[in-house]
C-alpha positions in Angstrom: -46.5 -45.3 -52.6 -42.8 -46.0 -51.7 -41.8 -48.2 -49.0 -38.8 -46.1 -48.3 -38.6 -43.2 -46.2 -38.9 -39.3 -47.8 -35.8 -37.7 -47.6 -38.1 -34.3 -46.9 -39.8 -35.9 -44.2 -36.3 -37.0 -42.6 -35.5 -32.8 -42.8 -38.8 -31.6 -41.2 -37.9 -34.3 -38.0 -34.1 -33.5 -37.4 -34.0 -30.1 -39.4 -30.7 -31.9 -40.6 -26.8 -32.9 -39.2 -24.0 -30.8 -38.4 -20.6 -30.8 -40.0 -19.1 -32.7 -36.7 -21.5 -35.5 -37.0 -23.2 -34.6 -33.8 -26.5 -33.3 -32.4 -27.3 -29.8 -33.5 -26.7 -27.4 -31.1 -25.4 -30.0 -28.2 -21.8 -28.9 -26.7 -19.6 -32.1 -26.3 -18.7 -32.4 -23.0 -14.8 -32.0 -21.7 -12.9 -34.4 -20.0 -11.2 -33.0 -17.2 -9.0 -36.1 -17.0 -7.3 -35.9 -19.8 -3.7 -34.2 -19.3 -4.0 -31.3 -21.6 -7.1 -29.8 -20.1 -5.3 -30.6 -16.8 -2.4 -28.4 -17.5 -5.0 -25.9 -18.9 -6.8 -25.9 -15.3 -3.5 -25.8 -13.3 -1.9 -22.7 -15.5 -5.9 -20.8 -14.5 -6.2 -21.5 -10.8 -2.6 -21.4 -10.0 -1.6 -18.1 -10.4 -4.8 -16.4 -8.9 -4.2 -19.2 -5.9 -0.6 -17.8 -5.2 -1.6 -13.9 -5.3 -4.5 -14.6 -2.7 -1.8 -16.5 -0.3 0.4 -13.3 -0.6 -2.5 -10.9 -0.2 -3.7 -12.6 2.9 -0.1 -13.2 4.2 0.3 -8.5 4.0 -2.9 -8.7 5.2 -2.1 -10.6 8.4 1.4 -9.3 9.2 0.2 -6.0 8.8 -3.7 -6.0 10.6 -2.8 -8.6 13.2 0.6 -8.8 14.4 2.1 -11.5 16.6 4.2 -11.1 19.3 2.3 -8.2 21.3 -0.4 -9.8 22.8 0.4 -9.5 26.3 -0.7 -6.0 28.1 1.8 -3.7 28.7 2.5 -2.1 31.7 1.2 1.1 33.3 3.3 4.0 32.6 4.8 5.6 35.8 4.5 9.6 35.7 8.4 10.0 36.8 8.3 14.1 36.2 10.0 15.8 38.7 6.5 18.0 39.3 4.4 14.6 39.3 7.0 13.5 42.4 8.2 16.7 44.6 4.7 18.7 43.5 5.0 22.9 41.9 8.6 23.7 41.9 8.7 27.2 43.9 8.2 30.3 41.9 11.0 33.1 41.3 10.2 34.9 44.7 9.6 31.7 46.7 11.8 30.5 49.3 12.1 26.7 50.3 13.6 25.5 53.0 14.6 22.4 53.8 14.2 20.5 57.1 16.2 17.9 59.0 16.5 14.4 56.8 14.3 12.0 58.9 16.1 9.2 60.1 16.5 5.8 58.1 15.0 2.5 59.2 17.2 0.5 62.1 19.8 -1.9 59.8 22.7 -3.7 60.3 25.4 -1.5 59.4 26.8 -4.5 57.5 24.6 -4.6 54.9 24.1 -1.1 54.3 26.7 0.1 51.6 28.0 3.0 53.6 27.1 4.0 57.1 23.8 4.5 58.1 24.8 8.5 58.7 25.8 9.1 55.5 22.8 7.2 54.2 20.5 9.6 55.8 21.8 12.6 54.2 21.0 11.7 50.8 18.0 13.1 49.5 15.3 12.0 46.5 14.3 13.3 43.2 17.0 15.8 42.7 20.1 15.7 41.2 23.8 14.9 42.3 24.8 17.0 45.0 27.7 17.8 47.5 25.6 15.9 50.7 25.8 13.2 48.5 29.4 12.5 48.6 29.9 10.6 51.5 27.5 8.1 51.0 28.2 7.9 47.0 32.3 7.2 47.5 31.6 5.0 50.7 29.5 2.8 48.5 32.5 2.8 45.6 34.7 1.5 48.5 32.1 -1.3 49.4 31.6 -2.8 46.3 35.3 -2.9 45.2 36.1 -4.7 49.2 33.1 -7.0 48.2 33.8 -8.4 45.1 31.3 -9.5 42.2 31.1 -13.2 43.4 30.2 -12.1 47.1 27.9 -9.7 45.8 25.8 -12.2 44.1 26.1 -15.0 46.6 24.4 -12.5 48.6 20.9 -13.1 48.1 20.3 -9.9 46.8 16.2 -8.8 46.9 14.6 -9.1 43.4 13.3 -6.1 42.4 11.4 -3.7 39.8 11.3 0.0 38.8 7.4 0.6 40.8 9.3 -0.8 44.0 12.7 1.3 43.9 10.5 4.2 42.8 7.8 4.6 45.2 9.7 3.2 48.0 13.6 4.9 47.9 14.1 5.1 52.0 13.4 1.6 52.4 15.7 0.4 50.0 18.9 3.2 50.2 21.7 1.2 50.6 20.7 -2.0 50.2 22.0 -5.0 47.9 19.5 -5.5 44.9 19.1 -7.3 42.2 17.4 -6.1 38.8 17.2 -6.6 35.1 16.7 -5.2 32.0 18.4 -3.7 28.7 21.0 -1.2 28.1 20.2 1.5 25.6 22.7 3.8 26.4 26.3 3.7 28.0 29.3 6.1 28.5 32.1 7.0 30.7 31.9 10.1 33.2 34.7 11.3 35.1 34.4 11.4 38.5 34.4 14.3 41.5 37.7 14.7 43.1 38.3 12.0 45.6 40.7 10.0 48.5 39.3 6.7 46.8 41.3 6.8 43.7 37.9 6.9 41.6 39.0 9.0 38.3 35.8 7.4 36.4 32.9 5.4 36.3 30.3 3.7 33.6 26.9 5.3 33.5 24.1 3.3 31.8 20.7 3.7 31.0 18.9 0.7 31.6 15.2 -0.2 30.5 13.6 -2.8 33.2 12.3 -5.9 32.2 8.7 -6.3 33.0 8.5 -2.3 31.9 7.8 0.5 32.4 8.8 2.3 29.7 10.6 4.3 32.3 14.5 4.1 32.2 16.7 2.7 35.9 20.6 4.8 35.8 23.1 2.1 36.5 26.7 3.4 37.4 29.6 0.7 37.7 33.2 0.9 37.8 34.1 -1.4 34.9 32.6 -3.2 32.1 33.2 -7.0 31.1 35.4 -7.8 29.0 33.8 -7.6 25.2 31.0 -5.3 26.1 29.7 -2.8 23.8 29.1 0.9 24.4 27.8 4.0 23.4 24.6 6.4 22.5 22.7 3.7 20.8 23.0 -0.1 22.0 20.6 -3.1 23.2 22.4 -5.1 25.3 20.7 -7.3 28.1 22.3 -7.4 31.7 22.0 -8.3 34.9 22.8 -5.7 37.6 23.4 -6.5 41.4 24.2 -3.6 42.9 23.1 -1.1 46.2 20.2 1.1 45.5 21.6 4.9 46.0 18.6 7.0 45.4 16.2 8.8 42.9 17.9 10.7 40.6 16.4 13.6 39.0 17.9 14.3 35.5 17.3 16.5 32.5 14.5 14.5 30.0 14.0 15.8 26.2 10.4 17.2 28.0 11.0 18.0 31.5 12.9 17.2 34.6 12.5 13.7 35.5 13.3 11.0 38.1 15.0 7.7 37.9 16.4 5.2 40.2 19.8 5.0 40.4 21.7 1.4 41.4 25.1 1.5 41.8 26.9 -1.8 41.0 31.0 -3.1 40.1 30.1 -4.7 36.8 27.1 -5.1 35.1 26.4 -9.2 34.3 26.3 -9.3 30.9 25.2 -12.3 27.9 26.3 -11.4 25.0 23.5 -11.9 22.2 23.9 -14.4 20.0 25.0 -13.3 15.9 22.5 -13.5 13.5 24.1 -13.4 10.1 23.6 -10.0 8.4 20.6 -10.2 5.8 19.8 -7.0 3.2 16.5 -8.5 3.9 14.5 -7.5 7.4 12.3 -9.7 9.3 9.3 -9.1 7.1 11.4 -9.5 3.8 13.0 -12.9 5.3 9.4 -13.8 6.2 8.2 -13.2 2.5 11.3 -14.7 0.7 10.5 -18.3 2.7 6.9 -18.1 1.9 7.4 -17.7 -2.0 10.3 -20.8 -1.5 7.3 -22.5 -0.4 4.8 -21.6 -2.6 7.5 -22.3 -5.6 8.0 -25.8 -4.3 4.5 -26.7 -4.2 4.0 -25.2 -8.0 6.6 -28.1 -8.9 5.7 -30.6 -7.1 2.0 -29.9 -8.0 3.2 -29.4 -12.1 5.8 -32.7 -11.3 2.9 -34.7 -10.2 0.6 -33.3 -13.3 3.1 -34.5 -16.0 4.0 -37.6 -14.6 0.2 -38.3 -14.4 -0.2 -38.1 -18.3 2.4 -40.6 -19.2 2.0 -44.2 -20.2 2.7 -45.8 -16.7 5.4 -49.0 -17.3 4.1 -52.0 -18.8 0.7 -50.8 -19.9 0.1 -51.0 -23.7 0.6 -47.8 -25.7 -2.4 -48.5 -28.1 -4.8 -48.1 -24.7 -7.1 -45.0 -24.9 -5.5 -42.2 -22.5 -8.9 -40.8 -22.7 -12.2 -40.5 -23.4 -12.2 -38.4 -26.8 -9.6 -41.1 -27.8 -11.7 -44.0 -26.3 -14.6 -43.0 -28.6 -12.3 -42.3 -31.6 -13.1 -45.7 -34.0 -16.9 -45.8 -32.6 -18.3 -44.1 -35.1 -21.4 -41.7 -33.9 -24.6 -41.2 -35.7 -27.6 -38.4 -35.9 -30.8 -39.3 -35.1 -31.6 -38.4 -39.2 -28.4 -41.0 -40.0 -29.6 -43.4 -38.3 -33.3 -43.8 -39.4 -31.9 -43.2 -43.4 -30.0 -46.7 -42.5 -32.2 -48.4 -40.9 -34.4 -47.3 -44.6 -31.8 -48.8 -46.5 -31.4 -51.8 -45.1 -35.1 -52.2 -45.2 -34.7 -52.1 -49.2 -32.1 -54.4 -49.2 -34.1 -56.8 -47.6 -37.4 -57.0 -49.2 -37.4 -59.3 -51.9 -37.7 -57.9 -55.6 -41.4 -57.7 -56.5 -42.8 -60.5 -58.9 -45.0 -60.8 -61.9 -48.0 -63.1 -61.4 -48.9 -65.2 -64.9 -50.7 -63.6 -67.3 -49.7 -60.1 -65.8 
C-alpha cells in the first residue's frame, strides 16, 4: 500500500480544475471599484438616466402646467338680448319713454352737464342724443389736463361694476386697467370743438372678464404702438360715458365705454428675439444642465482612476491586481501538495540486518 495519495481518488473528490485555476463552476466576483467597470456603469445608467429626465420634463410641462392655478373669473353674458331682453319683431313697435333723471351731483365733477347726461341711453349704439354729452366731455378732459385728472382721486373700478351699474357711474372720473388688443383712429362727427379724430381701443380688464372695456382718447403717448393686433398694458383715467352696444363676430354685444385724453402707458420691457419659444428655451437650459453634470460626473470618474500625487505607482489600483502574485489553488492542487511534501519528508525506508 502507498503512502501517497491516488491520483483517481483526487478526481472522484474535485471531479478536477479548470483552465483559470479556479473553482469549477464559481463566477469571480467584479469589482465595481476599479475604473474600467466604473466607466462601464456610467456609459449604462447614464444615458437611460437623461431620457427619463426629458420624458418626465414633456410630461410635466404638458399634463400640469404652471402659471394657471388661480380661478378665473365668471364670464359676464354682455349680448345685447342677455341685457335689453327679445329685440321687437318685424311688426313690433317700441317706444321709448322719458329718460329718468340721473342721481343729484355736483355739476363739477360730472364731465358735461347733468342734462345732457340724462339723455344718453345704454346698450345701444352711438346715436345723435348722444352728441351733446359725448363733445361736452371732449371739452372737459382737454380743460382738465392729464395731471389734474389723475390727482383726482379717481374711483377704482372693474368691468362687473361699470356694467351692471352705468347710471351711477355716467360721467364720472374713473380709473381702470387692463391690456390693449386692439387700437385705431376714427374720424369724428362734424363738430364746433375742433375734434377731427379720436383713438378707439379695445381694452381687456385686469382681474377679467374675458369681456372687452372701449376706451376712446384724443391722443396717444409718445412711442405707443397701434393697430389690429397689439398687447400693450395701460392705465386709463377717464369719465365713464355709457354702454356701448357694438357688432361681435356672434351677435350684438355690450361694452363699457370710458372716455379718457391719453391712455397711461409702460412700455414692456424687450426681450431679445429667440427662434426658440418659451418651451424650446425651457428645453435648451435643461439639456445645458444635464450636459454639465455628464462632465462633471465623467471629470470626477477619470480623475478617480489616476495615481493620486505621491503615492507609489507599484500600489495595486485594485483588487484583481492586488491578488495578481498570490497565487490561488484548487481544492484538488492543494491536497496533491500537501501529498508531496509528505514524500519528501518521510525518511527513505531501511534494511534491517540479515534482511
Amino acid at each position: 500500500m502507498s503512502d501517497g495519495v491516488d491520483q483517481h481518488d483526487f478526481g472522484a473528490v474535485s471531479g478536477g480544475p479548470d483552465s483559470a485555476g479556479s473553482l469549477p463552476g464559481r463566477r469571480v466576483a467584479k469589482n465595481y471599484l476599479a475604473p474600467g467597470e466604473r466607466r462601464r456603469l456610467f456609459l449604462l445608467v447614464m444615458p437611460a438616466g437623461l431620457v427619463l429626465m426629458l420624458a418626465l420634463g414633456w410630461v410635466e410641462r404638458t399634463w400640469f402646467p404652471r402659471g394657471q392655478s388661480e380661478p378665473r373669473p365668471a364670464q359676464v353674458d354682455t349680448r345685447l338680448d342677455a341685457v335689453n331682453g327679445p329685440r321687437p319683431q318685424a311688426d313690433e313697435l317700441v317706444i321709448e319713454g322719458d329718460p329718468a333723471p340721473l342721481d343729484d351731483q355736483p355739476a363739477a365733477l360730472l364731465s358735461a352737464s347733468l342734462e345732457s347726461l340724462s339723455h344718453v341711453r345704454d346698450a345701444t349704439f352711438f346715436r345723435e342724443s348722444d352728441n351733446d354729452a359725448w363733445l361736452q366731455t371732449w371739452n372737459t378732459l382737454r380743460e382738465t389736463g392729464l395731471a389734474a385728472l389723475r390727482r383726482a382721486r379717481p374711483h377704482e373700478v372693474g368691468f362687473s361694476e361699470l356694467f351692471g351699474q352705468p347710471r351711477s357711474f355716467r360721467g364720472r372720473l374713473v380709473r381702470m386697467r387692463g391690456t390693449f388688443h386692439r387700437l385705431e383712429k376714427v374720424g369724428a362727427p362734424a363738430n364746433n370743438y375742433s375734434i377731427n379724430d379720436f383713438w378707439q381701443g379695445w381694452m381687456e380688464p385686469m382681474g377679467g372678464p374675458a369681456s372687452p372695456v372701449v376706451v376712446q382718447c384724443l391722443r396717444l403717448p409718445e412711442g405707443m404702438p397701434s393697430g389690429m393686433q397689439i398687447d400693450e398694458p395701460v392705465e386709463i383715467v377717464g369719465y365713464f360715458f355709457k354702454n356701448y352696444a357694438y357688432n361681435a363676430t356672434d351677435t350684438i354685444r355690450v361694452a363699457p365705454l370710458i372716455m379718457t385724453l391719453e391712455p397711461i402707458w409702460t412700455p414692456k420691457p424687450q426681450a431679445a428675439d429667440s427662434p426658440l419659444g418659451a418651451s424650446g428655451g425651457m428645453t435648451l437650459v435643461m439639456l445645458a444642465t444635464m450636459a454639465a453634470l455628464v462632465a462633471a460626473t465623467w471629470l470626477g470618474i477619470s480623475r478617480g482612476g489616476r495615481p493620486a500625487v505621491g503615492r507609489a505607482t507599484t500600489d495595486p489600483d485594485g483588487l484583481d491586481e492586488s491578488l495578481a502574485n498570490v497565487k490561488l489553488f484548487s481544492i484538488e492542487e492543494s491536497l496533491r501538495e500537501l501529498a508531496r511534501g509528505g514524500d519528501a519528508a518521510a525518511p527513505p525506508p531501511t534494511r534491517e540486518p540479515g534482511s
